[in-house]
C-alpha positions as CSV (number, residue, x, y, z in Angstrom):
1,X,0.0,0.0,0.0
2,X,1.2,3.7,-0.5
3,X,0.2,6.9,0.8
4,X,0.5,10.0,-0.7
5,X,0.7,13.6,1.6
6,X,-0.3,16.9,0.0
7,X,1.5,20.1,1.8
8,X,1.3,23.5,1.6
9,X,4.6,25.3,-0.2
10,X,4.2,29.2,0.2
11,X,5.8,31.8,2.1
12,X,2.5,33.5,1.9
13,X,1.3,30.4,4.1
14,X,3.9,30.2,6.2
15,X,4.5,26.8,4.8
16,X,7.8,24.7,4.2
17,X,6.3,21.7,2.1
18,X,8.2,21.2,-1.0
19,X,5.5,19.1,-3.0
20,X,3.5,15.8,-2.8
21,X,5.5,13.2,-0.8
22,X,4.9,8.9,-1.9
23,X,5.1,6.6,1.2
24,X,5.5,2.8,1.3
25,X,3.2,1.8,3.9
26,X,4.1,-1.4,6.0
27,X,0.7,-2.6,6.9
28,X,1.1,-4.4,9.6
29,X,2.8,-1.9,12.1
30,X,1.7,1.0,10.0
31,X,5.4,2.9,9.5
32,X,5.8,5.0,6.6
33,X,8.8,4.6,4.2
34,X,9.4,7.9,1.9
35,X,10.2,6.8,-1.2
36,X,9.6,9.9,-4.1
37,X,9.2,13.7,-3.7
38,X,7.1,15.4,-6.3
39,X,8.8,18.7,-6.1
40,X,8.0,22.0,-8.3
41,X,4.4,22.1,-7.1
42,X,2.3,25.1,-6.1
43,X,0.7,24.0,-2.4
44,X,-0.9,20.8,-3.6
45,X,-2.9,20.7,-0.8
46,X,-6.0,18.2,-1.2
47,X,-5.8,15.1,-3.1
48,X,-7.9,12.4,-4.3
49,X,-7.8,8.7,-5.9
50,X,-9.6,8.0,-8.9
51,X,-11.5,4.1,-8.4
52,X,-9.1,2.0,-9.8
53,X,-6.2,3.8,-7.7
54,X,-4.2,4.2,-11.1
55,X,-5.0,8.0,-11.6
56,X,-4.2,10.8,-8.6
57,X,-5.5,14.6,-8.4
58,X,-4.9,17.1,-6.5
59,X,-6.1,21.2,-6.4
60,X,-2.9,23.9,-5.8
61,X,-4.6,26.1,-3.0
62,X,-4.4,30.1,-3.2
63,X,-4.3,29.2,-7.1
64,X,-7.2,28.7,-10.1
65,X,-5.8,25.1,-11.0
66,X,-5.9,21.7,-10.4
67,X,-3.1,18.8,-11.5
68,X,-3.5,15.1,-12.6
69,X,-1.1,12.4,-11.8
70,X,-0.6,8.9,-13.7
71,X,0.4,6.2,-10.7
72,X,2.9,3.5,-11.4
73,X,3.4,0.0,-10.6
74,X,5.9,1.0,-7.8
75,X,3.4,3.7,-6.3
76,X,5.3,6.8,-8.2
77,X,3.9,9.4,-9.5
78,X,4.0,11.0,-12.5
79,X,2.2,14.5,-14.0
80,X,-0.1,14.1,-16.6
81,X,-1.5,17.8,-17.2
82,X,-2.6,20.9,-14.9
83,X,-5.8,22.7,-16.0
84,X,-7.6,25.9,-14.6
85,X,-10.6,24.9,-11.9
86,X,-12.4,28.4,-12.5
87,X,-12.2,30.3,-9.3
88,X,-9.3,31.0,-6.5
89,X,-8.3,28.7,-4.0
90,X,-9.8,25.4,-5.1
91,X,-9.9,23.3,-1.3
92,X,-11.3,20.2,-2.4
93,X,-12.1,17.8,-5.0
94,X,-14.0,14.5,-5.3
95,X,-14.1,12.4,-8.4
96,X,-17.9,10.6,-9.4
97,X,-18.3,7.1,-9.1
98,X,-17.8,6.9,-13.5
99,X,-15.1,8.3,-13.0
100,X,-15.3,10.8,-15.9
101,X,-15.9,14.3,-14.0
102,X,-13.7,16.1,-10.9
103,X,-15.9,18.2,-8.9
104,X,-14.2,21.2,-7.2
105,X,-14.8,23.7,-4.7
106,X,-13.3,26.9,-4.9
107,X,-13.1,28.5,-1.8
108,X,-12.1,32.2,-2.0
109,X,-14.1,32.4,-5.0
110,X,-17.2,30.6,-3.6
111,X,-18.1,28.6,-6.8
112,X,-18.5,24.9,-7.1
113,X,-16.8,23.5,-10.4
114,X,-16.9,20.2,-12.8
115,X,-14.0,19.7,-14.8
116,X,-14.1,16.7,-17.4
117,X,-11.5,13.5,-17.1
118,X,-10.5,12.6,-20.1
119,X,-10.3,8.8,-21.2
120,X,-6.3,9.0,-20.3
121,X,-7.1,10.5,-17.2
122,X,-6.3,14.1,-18.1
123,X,-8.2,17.0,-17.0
124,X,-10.2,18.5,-19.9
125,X,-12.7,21.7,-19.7
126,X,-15.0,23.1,-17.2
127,X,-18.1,21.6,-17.6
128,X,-20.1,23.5,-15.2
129,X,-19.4,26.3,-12.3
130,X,-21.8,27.5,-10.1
131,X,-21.8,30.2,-7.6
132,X,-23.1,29.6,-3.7
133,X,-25.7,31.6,-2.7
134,X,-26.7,33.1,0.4
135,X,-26.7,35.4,3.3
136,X,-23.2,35.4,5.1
137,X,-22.5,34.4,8.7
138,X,-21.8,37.0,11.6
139,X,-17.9,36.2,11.7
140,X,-16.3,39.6,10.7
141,X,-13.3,38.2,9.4
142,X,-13.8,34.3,8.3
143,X,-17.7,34.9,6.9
144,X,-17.2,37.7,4.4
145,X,-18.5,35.6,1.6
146,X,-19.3,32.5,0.5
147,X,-16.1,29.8,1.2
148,X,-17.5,26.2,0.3
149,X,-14.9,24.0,1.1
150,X,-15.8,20.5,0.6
151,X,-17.8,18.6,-1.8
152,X,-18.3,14.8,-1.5
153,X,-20.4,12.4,-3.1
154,X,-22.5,10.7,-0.9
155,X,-22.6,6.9,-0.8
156,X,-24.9,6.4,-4.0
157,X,-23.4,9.3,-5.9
158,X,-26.5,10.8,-6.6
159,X,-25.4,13.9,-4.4
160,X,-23.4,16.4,-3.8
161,X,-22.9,17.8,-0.6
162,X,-21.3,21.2,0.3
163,X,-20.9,22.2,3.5
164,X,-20.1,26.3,3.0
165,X,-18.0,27.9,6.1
166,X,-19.0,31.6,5.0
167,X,-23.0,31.3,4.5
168,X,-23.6,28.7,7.6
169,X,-25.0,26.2,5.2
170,X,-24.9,22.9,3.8
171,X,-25.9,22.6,0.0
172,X,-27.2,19.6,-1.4
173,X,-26.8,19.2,-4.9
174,X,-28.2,16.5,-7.0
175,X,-25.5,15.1,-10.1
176,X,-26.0,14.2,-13.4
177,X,-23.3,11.1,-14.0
178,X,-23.9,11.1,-17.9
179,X,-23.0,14.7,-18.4
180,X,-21.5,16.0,-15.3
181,X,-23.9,18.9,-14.6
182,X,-25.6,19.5,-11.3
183,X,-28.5,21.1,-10.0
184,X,-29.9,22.0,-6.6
185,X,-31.4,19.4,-4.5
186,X,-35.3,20.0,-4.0
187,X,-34.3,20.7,-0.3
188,X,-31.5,22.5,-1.7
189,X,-29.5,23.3,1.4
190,X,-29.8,23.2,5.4
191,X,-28.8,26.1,8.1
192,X,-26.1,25.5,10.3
193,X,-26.1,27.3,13.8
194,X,-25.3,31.0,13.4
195,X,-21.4,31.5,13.6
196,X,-20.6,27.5,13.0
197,X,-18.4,27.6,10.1
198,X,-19.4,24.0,8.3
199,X,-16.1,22.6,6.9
200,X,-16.0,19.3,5.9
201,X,-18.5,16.1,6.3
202,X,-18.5,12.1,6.6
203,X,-21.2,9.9,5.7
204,X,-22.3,6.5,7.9
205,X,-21.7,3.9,6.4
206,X,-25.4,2.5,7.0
207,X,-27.5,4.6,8.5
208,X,-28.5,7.7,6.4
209,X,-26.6,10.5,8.9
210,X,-24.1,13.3,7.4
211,X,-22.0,14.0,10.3
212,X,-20.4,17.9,9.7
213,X,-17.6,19.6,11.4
214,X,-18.1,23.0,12.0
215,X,-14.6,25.0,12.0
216,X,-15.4,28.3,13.8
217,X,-17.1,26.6,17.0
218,X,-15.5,23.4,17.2
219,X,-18.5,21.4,17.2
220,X,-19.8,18.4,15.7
221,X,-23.6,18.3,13.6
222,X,-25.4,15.0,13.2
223,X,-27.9,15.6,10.3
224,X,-30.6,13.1,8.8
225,X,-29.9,12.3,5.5
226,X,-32.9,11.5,2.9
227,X,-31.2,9.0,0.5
228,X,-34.1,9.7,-1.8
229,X,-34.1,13.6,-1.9
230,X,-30.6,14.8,-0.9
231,X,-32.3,16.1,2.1
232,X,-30.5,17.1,5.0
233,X,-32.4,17.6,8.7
234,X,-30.5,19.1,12.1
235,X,-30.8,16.0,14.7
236,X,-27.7,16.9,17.2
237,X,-24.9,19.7,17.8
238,X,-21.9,18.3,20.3
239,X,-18.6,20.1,21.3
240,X,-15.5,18.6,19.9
241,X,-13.8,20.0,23.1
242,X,-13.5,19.0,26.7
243,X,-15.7,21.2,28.8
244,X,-12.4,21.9,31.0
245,X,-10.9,23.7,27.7
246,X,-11.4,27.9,27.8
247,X,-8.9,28.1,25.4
248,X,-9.6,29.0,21.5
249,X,-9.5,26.6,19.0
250,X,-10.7,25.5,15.3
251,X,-12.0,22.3,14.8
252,X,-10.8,21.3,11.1
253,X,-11.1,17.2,9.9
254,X,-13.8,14.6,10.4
255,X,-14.3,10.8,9.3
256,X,-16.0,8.2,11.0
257,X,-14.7,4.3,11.2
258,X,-15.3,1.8,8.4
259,X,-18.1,-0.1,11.2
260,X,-19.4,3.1,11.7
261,X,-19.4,2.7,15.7
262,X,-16.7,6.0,16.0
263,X,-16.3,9.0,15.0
264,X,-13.4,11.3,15.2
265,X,-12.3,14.8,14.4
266,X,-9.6,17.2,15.0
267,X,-9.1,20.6,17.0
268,X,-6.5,22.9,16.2
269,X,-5.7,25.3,19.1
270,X,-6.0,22.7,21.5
271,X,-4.8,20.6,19.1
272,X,-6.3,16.6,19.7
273,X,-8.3,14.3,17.6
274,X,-11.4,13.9,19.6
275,X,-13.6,10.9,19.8
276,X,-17.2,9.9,19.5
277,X,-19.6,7.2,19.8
278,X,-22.3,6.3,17.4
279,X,-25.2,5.1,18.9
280,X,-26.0,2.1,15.9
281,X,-29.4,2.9,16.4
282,X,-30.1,6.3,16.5
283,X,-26.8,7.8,14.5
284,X,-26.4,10.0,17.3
285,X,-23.1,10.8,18.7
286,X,-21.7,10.8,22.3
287,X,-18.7,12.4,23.1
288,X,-16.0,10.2,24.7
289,X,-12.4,11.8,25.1
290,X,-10.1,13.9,22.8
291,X,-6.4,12.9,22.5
292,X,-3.5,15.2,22.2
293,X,-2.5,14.9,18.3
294,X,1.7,14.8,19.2
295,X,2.2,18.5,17.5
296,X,0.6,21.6,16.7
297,X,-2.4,22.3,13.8
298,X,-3.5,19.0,13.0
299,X,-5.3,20.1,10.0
300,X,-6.1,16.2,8.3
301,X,-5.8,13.2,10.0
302,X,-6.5,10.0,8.3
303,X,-7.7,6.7,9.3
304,X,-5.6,3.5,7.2
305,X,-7.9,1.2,4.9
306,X,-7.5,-1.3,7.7
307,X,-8.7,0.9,11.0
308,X,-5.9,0.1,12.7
309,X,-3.7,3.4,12.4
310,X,-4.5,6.9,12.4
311,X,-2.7,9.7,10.9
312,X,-2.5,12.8,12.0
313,X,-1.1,15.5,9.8
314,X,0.4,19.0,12.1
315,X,0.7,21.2,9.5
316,X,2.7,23.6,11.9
317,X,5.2,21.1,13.7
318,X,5.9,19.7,10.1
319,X,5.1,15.8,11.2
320,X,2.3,12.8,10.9
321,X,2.2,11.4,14.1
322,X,1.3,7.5,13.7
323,X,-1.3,6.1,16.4
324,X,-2.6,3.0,16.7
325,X,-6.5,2.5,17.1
326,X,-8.6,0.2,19.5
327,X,-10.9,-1.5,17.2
328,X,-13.0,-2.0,20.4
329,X,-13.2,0.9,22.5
330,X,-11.9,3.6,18.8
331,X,-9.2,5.1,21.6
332,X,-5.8,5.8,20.2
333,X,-2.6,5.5,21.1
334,X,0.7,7.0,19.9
335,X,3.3,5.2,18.8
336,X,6.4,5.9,18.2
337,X,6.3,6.7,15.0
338,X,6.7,10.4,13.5
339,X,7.8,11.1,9.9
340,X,8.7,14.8,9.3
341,X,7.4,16.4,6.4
342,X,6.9,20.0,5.3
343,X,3.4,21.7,6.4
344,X,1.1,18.3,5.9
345,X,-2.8,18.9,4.8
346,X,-3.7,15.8,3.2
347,X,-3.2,12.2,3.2
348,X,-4.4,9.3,1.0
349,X,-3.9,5.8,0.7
350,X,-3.6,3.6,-2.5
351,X,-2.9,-0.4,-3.1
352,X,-1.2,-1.2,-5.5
353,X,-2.9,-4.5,-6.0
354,X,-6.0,-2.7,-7.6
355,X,-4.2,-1.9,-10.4
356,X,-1.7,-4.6,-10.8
């Protein structure tokens, strides 16, 4: 298996990543080996695997482009083409279960974009762009306009879901596979609390929930999710802090276990990956403990295709701390395992025996 890290590279950033960075990944203890440096890249922050692991894309953040990679038998990478995503700061991308559109969201332009994969796996032309909409949150500073900044399918790829950190909504967006145009979902979006700041979202893996992490007041949202409509209903807000914290934070990642019994998300400021509980009736959540993350600003973490390991990625100590994961109780434990790598934001994981 091999895992690729996306980093920030700017002085405008603060940053000292020089690229995208290939790891070996020993699966049974979970140590990473570096083996290639993809180096002359604009902060090629988020990435993302195409389905049969043989294609890799990633958006350059602060920029209006996005990149496409060929992956080789020995998990290299190479660069296939770089193309514009039509707005500033793209933040994330997702590719549709046909794999023949990337769907962007550009974050300091507020726009959500399709780009075309070609049959090579290049990226072609814009197929669509679409601006959010809405009135914008009360945050002076971070909610001066619309900043979608994720954009997942959800599990039957009928959707699109964009949680927007400027507007204080979630937009639901229903997608056309053949031609890779989208429209809004009848319930087109949902209203987060006033002042939240939804960043990113997970998806149960059974029960129809959309769990969303709210940056601005570190708290968790469990939402119903109509499979049918795209539909999104407010069940449950929890802290992703202890109550003894007074200090300030951001809360940032979120992904919930492949049984879908935890849940976990990460706090920058006082920087931890906390834990929840599902309730596997219910969906609810229950908040259990949060666990220091072994550096500062861990913007991503990232759970391995097994469970076993999580990943967390401190952008600002320049390391991905390796834990291990109770696959009883979801409690983690460092190990002693740190690679140091320049400003981390984004990990994913690739075998190699899916496109042997």
């Amino acid at each position: 298996m091999y895992a690729y890290v996306g980093s920030r590279t700017t002085r405008e950033r603060n940053a000292r990543g020089e690229g995208i960075c290939v790891y070996k990944v020993d699966n049974a203890t979970g140590k990473l080996t570096h083996i290639q440096r993809v180096e002359g890249l604009i902060n090629p922050s988020f990435l993302a695997l195409n389905k049969n692991q043989d294609k890799l894309y990633c958006v350059h953040g602060d920029r209006e482009e996005a990149s496409a990679f060929a992956v080789n038998q020995d998990g290299t990478l190479s660069l296939l083409n770089t193309v514009t995503t039509g707005g500033l700061n793209p933040v994330h991308l997702a590719i549709d279960s046909g794999n023949r559109f990337l769907v962007i969201s550009n974050h300091s332009s507020g726009s959500l974009a399709v780009v075309e994969i070609l049959g090579d796996g290049k990226l072609g032309a814009i197929v669509q762009s679409t601006a959010m909409e809405g009135p914008i949150g009360p945050h002076r500073v971070e909610q001066n306009g619309s900043k979608p900044h994720f954009n997942p399918f959800d599990p039957s790829g009928r959707f699109v879901i964009v949680p927007d950190k400027g507007l204080d909504r979630i937009f639901s967006f229903e997608f056309n596979g053949m031609t890779g145009g989208f429209k809004p979902a009848d319930i087109p979006h949902v209203v987060a609390r006033e002042g939240a700041g939804p960043r990113h979202v997970a998806f149960h893996p059974s029960l129809p929930r959309v769990y969303a992490i709210n940056e601005l007041d570190s708290t968790v949202a469990t939402y119903d999710f109509n499979q049918n409509t795209g539909a999104l209903t407010a069940l449950q807000v929890l802290s992703a802090l202890p109550e003894s914290f007074v200090g300030t934070s951001r809360a940032a990642e979120i992904e919930v276990d492949k049984t879908g019994r935890f849940l976990y998300a990460s706090n920058r400021g006082y920087d931890s990956i906390a834990l929840f509980c599902i309730d596997q009736k219910s969906g609810l959540l229950k908040f259990v403990e949060a666990f220091p993350s072994g550096g500062k600003t861990p913007r991503f973490f990232a759970l391995s295709p097994s469970g076993e390991f999580l990943y967390a990625a401190n952008e600002d100590t320049d390391t991905i701390i390796t834990f291990s994961v109770d696959l009883e109780t979801g409690r983690l434990t460092q190990t002693e395992q740190t690679v140091k790598t320049g400003s981390p934001v984004c990990m994913v994981f690739a075998d190699r025996a899916c496109h042997a």
